[in-house]
N, C-alpha and C positions, 0 to 999 in steps of 0.2 A: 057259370056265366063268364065268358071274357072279359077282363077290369080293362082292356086297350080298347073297346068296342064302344062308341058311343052311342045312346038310344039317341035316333029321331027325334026325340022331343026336347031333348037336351040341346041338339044343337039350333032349335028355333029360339030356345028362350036365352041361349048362353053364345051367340055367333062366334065366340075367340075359343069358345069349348069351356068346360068344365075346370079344365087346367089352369088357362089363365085367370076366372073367377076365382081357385083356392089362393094363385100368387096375389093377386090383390087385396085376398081375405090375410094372408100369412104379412105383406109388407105394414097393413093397416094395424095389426097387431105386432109389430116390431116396433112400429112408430109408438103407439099407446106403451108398451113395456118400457123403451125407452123416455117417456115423457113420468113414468111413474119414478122410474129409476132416478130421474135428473128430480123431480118435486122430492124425493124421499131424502137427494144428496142436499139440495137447500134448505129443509126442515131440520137436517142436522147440521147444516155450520148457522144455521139462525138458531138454535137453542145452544150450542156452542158459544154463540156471540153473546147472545142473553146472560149464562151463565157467569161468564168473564163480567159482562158488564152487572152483575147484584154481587159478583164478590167485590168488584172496586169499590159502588157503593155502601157494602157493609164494612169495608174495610174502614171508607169514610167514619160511618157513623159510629164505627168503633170508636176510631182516632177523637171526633169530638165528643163524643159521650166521656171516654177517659178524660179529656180538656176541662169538659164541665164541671168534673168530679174534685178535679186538679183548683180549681178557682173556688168551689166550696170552699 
């Protein structure tokens, strides 16, 4: 079978052809890949952030746990 050749029935249900349905199938999933990509990038500088922010806090209660010890 010719892959250049399109059936007849293709081109009633597809008018721009077959082609331009996988380019809009391919852009749609560029877009999604890209939107995973950008959520995956935020999930890691928000657990980053997090991080940082329970080490200062420990840090804190390090500091006054030792204080408390201190005034014993």
């Amino acid at each position: 079978m010719n892959t250049t050749q399109q059936h007849p029935m293709t081109e009633h249900y597809y008018p721009n052809g077959a082609v331009m349905l996988l380019m809009h199938e391919d852009l749609a999933r560029a877009r999604m890949q890209e939107s995973q990509r950008s959520a995956a990038e935020w999930r890691l500088a928000r657990r980053l952030t997090s991080a940082r922010r329970w080490g200062r806090l420990a840090g804190w209660a390090g500091r006054r746990a030792a204080e408390a010890n201190r005034a014993l």
